[in-house]
KENUZA-502915 format. One line per 3 residues: number of its first residue (from 1); their letters; for each residue x, y, z of N, C-alpha, C. Coordinates in steps of 0.001 Angstrom, whole numbers. Example, Ala and Ser with C-alpha at 12.3 -4.5 7.8 and 13.67 -1.06 7.14 Angstrom:
residues 2
1) AS) 13190,-5690,7800,12300,-4500,7800,13200,-3300,7800  12850,-2250,7080,13670,-1060,7140,12900,30,7870
end
This chain:
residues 184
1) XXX) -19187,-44393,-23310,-18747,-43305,-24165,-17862,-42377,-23346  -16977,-42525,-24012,-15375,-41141,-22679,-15833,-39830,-23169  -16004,-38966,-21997,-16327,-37629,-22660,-14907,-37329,-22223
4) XXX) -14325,-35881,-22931,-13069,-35025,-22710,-13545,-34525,-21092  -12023,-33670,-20393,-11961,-32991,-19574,-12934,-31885,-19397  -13132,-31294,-20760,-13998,-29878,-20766,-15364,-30359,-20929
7) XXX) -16017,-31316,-21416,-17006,-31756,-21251,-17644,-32314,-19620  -16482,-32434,-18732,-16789,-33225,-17426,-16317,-32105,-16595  -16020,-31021,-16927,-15302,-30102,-15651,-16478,-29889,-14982
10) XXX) -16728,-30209,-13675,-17951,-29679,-12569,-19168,-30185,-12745  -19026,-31237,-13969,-20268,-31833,-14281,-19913,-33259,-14080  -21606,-33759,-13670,-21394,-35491,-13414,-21565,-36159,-14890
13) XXX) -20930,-37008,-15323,-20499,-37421,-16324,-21871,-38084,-17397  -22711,-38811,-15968,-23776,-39462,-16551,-24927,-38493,-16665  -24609,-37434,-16226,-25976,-36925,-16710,-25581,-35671,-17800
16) XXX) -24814,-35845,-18794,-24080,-34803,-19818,-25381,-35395,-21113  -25112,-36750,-21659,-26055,-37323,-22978,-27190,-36571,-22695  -27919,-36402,-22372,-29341,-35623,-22083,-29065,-34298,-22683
19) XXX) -28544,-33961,-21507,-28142,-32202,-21883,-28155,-31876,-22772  -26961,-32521,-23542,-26440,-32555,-24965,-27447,-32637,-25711  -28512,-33214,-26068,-29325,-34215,-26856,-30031,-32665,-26561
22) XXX) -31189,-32346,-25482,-31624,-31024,-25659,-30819,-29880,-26085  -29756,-29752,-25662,-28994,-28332,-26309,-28789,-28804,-27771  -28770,-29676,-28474,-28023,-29852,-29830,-30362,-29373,-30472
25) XXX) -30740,-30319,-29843,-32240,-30169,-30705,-33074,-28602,-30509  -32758,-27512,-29255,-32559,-26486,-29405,-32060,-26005,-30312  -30384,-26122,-30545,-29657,-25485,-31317,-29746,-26001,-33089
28) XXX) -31671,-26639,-33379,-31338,-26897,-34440,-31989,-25259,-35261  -32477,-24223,-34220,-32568,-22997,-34538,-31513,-21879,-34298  -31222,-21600,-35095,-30520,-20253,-35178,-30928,-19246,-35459
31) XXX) -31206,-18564,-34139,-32176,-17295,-33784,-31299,-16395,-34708  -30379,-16323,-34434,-29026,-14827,-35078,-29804,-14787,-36862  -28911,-16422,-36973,-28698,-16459,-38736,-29983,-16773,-39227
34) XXX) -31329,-16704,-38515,-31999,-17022,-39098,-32383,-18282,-39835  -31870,-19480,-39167,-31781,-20844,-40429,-32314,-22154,-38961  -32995,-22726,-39864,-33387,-23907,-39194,-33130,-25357,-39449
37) XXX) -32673,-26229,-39192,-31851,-27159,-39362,-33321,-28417,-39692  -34505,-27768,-39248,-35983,-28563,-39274,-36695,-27901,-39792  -36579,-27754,-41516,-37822,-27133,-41844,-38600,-28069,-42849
40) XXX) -38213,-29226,-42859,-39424,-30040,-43153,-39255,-31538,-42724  -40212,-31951,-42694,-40589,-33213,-42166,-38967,-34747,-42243  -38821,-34667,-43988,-37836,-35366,-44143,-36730,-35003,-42970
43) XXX) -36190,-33591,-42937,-35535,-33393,-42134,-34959,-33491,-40715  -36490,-33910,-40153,-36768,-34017,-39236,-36341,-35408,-38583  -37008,-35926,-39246,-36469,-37490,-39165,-35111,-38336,-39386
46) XXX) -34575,-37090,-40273,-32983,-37484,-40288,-32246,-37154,-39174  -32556,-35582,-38279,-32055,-35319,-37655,-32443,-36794,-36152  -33446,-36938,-36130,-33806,-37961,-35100,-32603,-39207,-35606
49) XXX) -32778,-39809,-37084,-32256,-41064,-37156,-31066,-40750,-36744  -30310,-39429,-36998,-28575,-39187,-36721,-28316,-39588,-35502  -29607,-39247,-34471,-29521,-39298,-33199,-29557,-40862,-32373
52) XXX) -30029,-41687,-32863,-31038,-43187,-32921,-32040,-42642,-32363  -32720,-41863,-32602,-34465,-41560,-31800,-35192,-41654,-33025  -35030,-42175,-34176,-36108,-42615,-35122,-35028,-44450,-35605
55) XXX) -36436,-44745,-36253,-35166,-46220,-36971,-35230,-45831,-38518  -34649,-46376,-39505,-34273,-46105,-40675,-35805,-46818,-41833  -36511,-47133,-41403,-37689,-47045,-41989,-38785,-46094,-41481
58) XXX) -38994,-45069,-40334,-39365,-44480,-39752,-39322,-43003,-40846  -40742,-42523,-40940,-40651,-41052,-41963,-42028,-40416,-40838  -41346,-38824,-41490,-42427,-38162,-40477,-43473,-37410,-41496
61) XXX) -44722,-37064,-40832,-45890,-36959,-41607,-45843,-35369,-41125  -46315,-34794,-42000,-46876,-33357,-41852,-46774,-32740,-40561  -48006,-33324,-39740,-48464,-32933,-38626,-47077,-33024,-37683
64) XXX) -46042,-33742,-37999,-44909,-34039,-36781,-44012,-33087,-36664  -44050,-32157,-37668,-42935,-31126,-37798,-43272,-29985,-37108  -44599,-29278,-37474,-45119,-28270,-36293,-45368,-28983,-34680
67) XXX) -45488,-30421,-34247,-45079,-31010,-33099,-43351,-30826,-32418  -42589,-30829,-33585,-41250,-30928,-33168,-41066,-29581,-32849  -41524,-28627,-33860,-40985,-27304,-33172,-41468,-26719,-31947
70) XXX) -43451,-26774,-31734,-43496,-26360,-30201,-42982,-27456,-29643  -42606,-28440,-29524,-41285,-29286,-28383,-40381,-28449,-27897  -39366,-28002,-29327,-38370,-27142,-29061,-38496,-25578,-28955
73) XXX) -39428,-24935,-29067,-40057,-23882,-28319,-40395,-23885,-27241  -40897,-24693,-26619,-41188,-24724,-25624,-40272,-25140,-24484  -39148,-26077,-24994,-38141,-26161,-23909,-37879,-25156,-23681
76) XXX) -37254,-24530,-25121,-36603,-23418,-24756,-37225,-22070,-24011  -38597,-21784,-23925,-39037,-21428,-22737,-39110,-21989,-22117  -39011,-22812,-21370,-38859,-23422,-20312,-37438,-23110,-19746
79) XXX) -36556,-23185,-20676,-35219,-22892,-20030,-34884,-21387,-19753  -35694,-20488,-20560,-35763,-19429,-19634,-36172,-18749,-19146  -37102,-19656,-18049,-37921,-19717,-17229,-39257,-19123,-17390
82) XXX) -39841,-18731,-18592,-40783,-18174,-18749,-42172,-19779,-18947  -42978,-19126,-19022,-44175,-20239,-18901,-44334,-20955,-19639  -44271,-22478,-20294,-44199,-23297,-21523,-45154,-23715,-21697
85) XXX) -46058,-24180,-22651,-47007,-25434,-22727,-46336,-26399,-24086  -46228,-27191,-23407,-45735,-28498,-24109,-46518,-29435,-24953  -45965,-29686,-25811,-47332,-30823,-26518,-47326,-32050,-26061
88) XXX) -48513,-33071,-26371,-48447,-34411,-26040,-47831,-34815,-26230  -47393,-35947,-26164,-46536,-36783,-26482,-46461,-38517,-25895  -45930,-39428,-26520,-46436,-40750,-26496,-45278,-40979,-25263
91) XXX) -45666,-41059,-23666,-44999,-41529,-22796,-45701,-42162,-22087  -44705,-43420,-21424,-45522,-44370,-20282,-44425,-44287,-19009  -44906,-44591,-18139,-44659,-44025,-16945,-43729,-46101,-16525
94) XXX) -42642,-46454,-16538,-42189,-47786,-16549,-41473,-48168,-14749  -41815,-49305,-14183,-41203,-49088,-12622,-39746,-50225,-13167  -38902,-49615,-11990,-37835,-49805,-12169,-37376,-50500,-10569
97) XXX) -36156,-51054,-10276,-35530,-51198,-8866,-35475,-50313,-8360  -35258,-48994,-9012,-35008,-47961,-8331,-36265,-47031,-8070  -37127,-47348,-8647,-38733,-46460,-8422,-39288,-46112,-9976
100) XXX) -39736,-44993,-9980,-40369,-45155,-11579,-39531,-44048,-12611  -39502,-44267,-13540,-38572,-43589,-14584,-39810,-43355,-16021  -39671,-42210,-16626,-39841,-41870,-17607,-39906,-42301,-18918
103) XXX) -40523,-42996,-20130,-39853,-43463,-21054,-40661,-43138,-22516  -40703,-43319,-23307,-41163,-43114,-24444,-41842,-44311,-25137  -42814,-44210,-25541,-43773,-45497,-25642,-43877,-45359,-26855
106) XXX) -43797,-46839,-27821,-43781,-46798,-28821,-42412,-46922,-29704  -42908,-46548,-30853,-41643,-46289,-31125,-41893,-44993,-32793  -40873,-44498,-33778,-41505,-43939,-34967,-41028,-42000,-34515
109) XXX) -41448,-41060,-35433,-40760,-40282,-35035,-41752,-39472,-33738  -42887,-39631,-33518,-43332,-39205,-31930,-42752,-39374,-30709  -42454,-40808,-30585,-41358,-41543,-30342,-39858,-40833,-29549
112) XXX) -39613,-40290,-30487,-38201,-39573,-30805,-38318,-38661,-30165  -39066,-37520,-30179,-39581,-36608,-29923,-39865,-36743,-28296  -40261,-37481,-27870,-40710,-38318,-26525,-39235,-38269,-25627
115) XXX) -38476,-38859,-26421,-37550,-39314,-26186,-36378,-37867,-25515  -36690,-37005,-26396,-35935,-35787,-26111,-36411,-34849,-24774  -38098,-35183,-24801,-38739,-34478,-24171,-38630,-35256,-22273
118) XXX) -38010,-37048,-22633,-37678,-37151,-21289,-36221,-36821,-21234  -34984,-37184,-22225,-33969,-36158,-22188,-34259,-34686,-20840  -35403,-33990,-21782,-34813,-32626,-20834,-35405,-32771,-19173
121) XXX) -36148,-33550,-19219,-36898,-34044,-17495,-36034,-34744,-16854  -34681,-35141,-17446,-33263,-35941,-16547,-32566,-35318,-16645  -32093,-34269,-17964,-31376,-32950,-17539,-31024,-32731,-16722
124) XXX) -29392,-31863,-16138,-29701,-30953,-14909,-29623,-29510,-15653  -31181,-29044,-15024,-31530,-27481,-15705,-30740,-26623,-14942  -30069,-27230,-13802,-29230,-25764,-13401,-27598,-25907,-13922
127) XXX) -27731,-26611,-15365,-26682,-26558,-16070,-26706,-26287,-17820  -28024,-26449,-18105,-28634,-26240,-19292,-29294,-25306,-19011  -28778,-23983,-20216,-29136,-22718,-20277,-29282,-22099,-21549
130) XXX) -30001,-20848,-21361,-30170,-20082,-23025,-29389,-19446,-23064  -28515,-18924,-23736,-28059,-17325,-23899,-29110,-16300,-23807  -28408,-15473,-22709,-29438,-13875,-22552,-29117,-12880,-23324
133) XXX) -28490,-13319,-24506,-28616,-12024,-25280,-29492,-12497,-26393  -30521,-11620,-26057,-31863,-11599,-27536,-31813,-11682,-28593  -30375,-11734,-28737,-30229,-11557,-30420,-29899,-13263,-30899
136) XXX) -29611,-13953,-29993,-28981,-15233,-30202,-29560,-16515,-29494  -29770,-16449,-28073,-30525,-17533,-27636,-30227,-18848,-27818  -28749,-19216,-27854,-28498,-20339,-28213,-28493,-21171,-27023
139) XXX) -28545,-22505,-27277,-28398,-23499,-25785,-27232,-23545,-25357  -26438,-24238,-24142,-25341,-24321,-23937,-25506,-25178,-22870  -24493,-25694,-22164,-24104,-26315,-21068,-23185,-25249,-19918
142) XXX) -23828,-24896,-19154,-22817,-24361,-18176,-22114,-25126,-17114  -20934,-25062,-17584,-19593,-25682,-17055,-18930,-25386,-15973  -19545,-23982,-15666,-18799,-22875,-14766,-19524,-23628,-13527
145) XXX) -17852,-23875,-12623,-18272,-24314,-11121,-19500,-23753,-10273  -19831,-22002,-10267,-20820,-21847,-9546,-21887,-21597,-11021  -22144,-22177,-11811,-23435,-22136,-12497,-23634,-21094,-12816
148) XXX) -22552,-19831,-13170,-23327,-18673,-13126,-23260,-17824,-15063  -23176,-18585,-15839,-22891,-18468,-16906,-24219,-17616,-17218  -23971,-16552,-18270,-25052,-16171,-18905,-25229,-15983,-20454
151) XXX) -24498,-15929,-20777,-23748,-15912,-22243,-23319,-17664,-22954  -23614,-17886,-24307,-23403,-19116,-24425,-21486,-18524,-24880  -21270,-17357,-25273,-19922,-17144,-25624,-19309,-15480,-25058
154) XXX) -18391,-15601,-23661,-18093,-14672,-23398,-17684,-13635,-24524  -16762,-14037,-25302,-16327,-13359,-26269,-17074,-12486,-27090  -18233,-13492,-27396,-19474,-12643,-28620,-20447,-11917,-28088
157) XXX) -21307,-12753,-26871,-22795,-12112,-26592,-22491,-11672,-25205  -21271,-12130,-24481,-21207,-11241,-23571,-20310,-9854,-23707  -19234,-10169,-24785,-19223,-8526,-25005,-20395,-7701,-25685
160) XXX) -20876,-8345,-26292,-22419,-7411,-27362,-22986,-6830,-25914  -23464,-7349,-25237,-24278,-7165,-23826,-23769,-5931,-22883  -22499,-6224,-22744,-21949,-4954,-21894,-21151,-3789,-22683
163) XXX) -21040,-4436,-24069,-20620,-2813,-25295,-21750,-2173,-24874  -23245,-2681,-25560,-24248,-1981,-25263,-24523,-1290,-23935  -24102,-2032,-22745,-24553,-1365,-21949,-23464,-5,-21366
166) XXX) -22220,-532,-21516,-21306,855,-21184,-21739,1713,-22425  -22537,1585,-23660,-22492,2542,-24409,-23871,3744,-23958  -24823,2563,-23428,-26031,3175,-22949,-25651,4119,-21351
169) XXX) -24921,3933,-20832,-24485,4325,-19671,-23692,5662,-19999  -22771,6016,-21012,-21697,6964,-21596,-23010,7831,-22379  -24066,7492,-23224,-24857,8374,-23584,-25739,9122,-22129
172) XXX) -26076,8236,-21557,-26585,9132,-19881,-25968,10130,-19631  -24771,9702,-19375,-24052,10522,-19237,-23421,11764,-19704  -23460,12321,-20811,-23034,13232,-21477,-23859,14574,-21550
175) XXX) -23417,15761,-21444,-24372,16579,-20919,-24459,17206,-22872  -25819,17830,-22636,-25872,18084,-23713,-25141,19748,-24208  -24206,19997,-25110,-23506,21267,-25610,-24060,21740,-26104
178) XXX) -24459,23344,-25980,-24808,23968,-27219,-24361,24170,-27917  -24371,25199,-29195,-24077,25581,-30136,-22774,26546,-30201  -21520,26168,-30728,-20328,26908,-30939,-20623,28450,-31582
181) XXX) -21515,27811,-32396,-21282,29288,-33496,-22251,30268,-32934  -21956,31420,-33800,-22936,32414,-33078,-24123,32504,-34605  -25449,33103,-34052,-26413,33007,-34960,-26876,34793,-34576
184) X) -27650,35117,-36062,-27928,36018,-36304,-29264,36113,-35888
end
């Protein structure tokens, strides 16, 4: 699969599918707009089949949908850096030429789920990040040569971030005036 220039700038090529795969299943919440791309089960499973992490007779049951979301809660603490607990999940531990690798056992939408959850364990996390502005929290890939991205969009949440803060800094600052007029 050819990725573009902007997809490969400072990044190794083979380890982008992962990334991607966690930042897109993160980003099936939208903290801002409020909307979730997984709010029920059917859904769930489509979003996997779009992905190939379910097969096309594969449906998810009740219980898999509150599984999918602490998944993706929990990465996403994990990605910023606060303490996660993760749910089970159907993995076997497989040896390889190269030593042992990660894999997802089974198959169905747990499976899938598995699948994402070794996604983010091949990740590189010092390139997969949240946005630090609270209001948004979206995933991203940081592209930036020294890793130092904090914002998934300079434009939006990193100006929101420092409006606020030169505005909080200019109210410090201002001494308080009294009163022009004269009182009786």
């Amino acid at each position: 699969m050819p990725f573009s220039a902007e997809q490969t700038q400072g990044v190794e090529a083979e380890k982008l599918p992962g990334a991607e795969l966690v930042r897109d299943f993160l980003n099936t919440h939208d903290v801002e707009a409020e909307t979730d791309e997984l709010s029920s089960p059917a859904e769930l499973v489509l979003w996997l089949r779009e992905r190939g992490l379910a097969g096309p007779h594969d449906s998810a049951a009740d219980e898999d949908l509150p599984l999918a979301l602490a998944l993706r809660e929990g990465l996403r603490a994990a990605l910023r850096r606060e303490s996660a607990d993760l749910p089970s999940l159907p993995l076997r531990v497989e040896a390889t030429g190269d030593g042992l690798r990660l894999v997802p056992a089974g198959d169905g939408v747990r499976a899938g789920l598995a699948g994402i959850a070794v996604a983010a364990v091949r990740a590189p996390w010092d390139r997969l990040k949240v946005c630090s502005e609270a209001t948004c929290q979206w995933a991203f890939i940081d592209s930036s040569r020294n890793r130092s991205r904090s914002w998934c969009s300079m434009r939006v949440c990193g100006n929101r971030t420092k409006t606020r803060a030169y505005r909080a800094r200019k109210r410090g600052s201002r001494r308080l005036q009294g009163s022009n007029t004269d009182t009786v």
